[in-house]
TORDREN-158831 format. One record per atom (N, C-alpha, C): chain; x negated, y negated, z negated; residue number from 0; residue in three letters; atom name. Coordinates in steps of 0.05 Angstrom, whole numbers, plus 5000, padded with zeros to 4 digits. Layout:
N
{A, {X, Y, Z}, NUM, ALA, CA}
...
END
This chain:
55
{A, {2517, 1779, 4659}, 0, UNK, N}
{A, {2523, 1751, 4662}, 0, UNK, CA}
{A, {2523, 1738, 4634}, 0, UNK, C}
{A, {2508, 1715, 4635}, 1, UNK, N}
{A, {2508, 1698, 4605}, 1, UNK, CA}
{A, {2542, 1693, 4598}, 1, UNK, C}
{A, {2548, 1692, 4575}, 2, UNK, N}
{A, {2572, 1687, 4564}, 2, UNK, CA}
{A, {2582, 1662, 4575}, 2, UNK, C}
{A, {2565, 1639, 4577}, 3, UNK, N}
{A, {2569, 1610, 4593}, 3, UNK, CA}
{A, {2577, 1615, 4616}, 3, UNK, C}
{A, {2567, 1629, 4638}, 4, UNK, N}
{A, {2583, 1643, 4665}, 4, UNK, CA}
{A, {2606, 1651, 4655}, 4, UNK, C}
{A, {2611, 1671, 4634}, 5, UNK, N}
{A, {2638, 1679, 4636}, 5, UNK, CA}
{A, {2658, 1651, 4623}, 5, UNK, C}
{A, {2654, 1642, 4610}, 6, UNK, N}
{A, {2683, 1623, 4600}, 6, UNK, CA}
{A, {2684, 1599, 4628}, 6, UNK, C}
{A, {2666, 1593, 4644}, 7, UNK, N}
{A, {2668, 1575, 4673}, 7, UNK, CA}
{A, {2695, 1587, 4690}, 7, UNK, C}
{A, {2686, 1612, 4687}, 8, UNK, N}
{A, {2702, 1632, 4706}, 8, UNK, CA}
{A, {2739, 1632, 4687}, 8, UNK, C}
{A, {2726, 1644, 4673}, 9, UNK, N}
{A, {2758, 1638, 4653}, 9, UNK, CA}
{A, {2772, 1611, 4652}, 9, UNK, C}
{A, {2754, 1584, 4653}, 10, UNK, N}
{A, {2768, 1559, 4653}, 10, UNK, CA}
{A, {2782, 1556, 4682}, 10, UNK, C}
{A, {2768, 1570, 4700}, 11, UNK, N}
{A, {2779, 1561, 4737}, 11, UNK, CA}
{A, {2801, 1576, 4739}, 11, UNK, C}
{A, {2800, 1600, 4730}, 12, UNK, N}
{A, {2824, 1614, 4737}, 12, UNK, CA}
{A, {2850, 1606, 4717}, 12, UNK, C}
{A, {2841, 1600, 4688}, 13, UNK, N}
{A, {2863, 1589, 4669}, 13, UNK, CA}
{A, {2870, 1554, 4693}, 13, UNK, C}
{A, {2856, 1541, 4693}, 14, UNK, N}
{A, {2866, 1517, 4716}, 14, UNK, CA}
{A, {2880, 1527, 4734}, 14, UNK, C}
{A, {2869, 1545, 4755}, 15, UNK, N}
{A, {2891, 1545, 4783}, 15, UNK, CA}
{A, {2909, 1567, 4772}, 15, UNK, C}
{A, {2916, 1579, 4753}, 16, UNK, N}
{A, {2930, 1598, 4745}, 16, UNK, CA}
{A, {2962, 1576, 4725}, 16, UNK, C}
{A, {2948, 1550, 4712}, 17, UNK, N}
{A, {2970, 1530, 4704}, 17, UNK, CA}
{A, {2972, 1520, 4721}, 17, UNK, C}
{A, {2958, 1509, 4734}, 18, UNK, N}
{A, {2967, 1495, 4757}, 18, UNK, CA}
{A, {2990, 1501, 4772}, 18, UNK, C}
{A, {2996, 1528, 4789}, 19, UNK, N}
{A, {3009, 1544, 4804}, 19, UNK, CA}
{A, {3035, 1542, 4783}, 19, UNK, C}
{A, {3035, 1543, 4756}, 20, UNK, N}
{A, {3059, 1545, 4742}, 20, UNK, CA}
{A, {3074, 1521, 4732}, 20, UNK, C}
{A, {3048, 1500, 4733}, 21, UNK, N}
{A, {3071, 1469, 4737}, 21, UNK, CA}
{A, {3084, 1467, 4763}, 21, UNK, C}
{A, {3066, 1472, 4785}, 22, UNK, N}
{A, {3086, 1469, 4810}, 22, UNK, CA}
{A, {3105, 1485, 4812}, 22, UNK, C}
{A, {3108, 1506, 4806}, 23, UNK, N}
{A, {3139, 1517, 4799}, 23, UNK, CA}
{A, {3151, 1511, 4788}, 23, UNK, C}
{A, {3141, 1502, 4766}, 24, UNK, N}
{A, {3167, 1488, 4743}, 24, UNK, CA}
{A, {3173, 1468, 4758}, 24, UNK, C}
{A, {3159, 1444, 4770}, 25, UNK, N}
{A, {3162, 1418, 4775}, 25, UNK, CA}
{A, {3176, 1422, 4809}, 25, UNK, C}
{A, {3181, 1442, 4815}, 26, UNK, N}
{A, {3202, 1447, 4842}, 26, UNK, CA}
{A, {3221, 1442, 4842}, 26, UNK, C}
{A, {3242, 1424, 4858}, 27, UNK, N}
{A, {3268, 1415, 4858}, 27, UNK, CA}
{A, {3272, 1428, 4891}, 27, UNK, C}
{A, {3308, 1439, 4885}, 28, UNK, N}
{A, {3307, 1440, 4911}, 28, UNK, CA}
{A, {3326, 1417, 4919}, 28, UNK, C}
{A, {3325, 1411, 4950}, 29, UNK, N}
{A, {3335, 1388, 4966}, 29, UNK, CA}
{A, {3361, 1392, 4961}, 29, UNK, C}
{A, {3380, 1368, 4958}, 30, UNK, N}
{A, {3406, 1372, 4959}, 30, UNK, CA}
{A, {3414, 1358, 4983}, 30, UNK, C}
{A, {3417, 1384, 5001}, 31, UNK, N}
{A, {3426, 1369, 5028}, 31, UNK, CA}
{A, {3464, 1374, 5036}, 31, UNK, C}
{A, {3461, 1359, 5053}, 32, UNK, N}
{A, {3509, 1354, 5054}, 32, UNK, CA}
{A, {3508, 1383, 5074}, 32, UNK, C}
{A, {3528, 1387, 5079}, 33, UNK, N}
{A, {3530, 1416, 5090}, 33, UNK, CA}
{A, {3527, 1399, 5122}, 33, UNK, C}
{A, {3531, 1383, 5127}, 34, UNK, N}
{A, {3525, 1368, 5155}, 34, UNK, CA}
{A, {3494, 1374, 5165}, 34, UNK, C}
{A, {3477, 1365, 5149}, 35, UNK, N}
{A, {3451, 1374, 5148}, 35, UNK, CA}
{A, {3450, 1400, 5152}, 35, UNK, C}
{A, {3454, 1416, 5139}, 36, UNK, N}
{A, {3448, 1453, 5130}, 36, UNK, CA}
{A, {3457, 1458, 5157}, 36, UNK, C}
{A, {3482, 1450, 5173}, 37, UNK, N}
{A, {3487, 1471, 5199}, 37, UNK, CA}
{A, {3472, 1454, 5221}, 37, UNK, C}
{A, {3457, 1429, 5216}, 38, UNK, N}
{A, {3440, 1415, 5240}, 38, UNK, CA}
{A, {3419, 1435, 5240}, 38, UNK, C}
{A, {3406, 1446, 5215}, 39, UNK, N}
{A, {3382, 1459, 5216}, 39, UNK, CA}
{A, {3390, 1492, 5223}, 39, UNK, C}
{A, {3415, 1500, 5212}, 40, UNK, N}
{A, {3416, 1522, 5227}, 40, UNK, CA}
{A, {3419, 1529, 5253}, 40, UNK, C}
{A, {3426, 1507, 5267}, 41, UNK, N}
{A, {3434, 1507, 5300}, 41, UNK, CA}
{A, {3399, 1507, 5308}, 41, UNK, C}
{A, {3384, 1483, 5295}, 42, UNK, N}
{A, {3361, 1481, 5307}, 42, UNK, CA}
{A, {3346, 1504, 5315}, 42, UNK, C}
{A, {3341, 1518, 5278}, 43, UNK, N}
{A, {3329, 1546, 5282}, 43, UNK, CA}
{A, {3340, 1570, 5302}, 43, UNK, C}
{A, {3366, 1562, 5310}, 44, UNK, N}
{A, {3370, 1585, 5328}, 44, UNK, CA}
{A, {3366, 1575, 5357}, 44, UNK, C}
{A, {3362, 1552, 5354}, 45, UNK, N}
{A, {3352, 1539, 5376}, 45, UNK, CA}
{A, {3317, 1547, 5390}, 45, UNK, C}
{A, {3299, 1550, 5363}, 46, UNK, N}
{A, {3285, 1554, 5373}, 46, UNK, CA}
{A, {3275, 1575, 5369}, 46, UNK, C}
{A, {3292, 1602, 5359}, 47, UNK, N}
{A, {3292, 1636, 5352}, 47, UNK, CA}
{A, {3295, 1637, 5379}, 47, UNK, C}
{A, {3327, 1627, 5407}, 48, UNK, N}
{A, {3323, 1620, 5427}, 48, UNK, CA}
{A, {3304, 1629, 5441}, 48, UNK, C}
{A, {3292, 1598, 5443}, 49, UNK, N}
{A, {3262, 1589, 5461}, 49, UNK, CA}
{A, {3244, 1614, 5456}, 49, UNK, C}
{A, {3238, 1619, 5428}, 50, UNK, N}
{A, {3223, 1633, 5428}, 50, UNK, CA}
{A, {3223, 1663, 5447}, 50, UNK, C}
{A, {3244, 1669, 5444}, 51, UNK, N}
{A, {3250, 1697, 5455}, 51, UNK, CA}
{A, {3250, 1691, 5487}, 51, UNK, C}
{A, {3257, 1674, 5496}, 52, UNK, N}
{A, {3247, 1671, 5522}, 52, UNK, CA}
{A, {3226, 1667, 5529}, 52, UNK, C}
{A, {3210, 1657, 5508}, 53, UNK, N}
{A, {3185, 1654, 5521}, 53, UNK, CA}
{A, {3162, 1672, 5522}, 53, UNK, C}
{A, {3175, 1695, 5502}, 54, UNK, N}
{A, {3163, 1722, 5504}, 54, UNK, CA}
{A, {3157, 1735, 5532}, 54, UNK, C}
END
């Protein structure tokens, strides 16, 4: 492969390779009230539930 193929290849993977590491850096997590946190825990067992029945 011409040397020009190889640095294309090195620029795409250096891109999606920073890329992937701003979106980590740039991740916040949600600050939700504990009111929230047990609505979504009820939900998911709500539909762990369903699911199993509908097995």
């Amino acid at each position: 492969m011409p040397w020009y193929a190889w640095l294309i290849m090195v620029l795409a993977i250096g891109s999606i390779v920073g890329g992937l590491l701003m979106l980590r850096d740039t991740a916040k997590k949600l600050p939700l009230t504990d009111e929230q946190l047990k609505r979504i825990h009820e939900r998911n067992a709500e539909m762990d539930a369903k699911d199993e029945r509908d097995r």
